[in-house]
N, C-alpha and C positions, 0 to 999 in steps of 0.2 A: 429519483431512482431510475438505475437502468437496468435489463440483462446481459450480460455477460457470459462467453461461453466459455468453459476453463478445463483441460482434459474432457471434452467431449460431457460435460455439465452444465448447464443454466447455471447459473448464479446469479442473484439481486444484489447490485449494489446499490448501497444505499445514500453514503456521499464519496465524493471528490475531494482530496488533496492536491492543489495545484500550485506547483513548489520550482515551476518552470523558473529558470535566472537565481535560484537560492544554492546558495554553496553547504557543504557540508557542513557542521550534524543538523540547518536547518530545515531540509526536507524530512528527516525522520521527528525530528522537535516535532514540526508542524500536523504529523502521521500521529505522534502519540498523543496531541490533547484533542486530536478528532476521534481517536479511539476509545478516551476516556467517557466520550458523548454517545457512545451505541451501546445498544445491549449484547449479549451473549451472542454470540452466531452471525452478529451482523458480518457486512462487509465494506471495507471501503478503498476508493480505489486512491492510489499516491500517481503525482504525474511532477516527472524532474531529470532533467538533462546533465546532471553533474553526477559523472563516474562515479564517484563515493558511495552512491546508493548500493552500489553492488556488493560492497563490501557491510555498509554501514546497517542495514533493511534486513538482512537476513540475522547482524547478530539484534538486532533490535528483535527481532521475532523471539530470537532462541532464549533469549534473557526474560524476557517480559511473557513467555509461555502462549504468544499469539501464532495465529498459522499463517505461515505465509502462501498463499493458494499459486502467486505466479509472478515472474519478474523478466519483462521482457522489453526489447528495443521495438517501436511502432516504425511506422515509416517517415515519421517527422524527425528521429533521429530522439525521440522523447522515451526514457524509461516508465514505463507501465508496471504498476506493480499492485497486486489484489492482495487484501491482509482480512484475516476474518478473526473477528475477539473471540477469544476463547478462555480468557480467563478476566475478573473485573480488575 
């Protein structure tokens, strides 16, 4: 577990998706059966260098009723992106 600060928030993540070299839809694959593994409220953080997340992560949230807390480029050129469960 780490924290994380997300709009000026703490947040605990709790695990890691590391999806670095994976082409689309398997970074979000990879996101959803780590989701299926937490409880309610958890968080987990997705890490993946192929474009497609941008598009593919948000409808994966909007579908499946999850939050997506944050999706951004770090300075390794790696998409970062924090998904908190909110539905089982």
């Amino acid at each position: 577990m780490k924290e994380v600060e997300i709009n000026g928030k703490a947040v605990t993540v709790v695990s890691t998706v590391d999806a670095v070299g994976l082409f689309c839809p398997l970074p979000v694959v990879k996101l959803k059966i780590e989701m299926e593994k937490l409880k309610l409220n958890e968080v987990a953080e997705l890490l993946a260098d192929d474009g497609g997340v941008l598009e593919d992560l948000p409808t994966y949230c909007r579908e499946t009723n999850q939050k997506l807390l944050s999706l951004s480029k770090n300075k390794d050129d790696i998409f970062v992106a924090y998904v908190e469960k909110q539905r089982e």
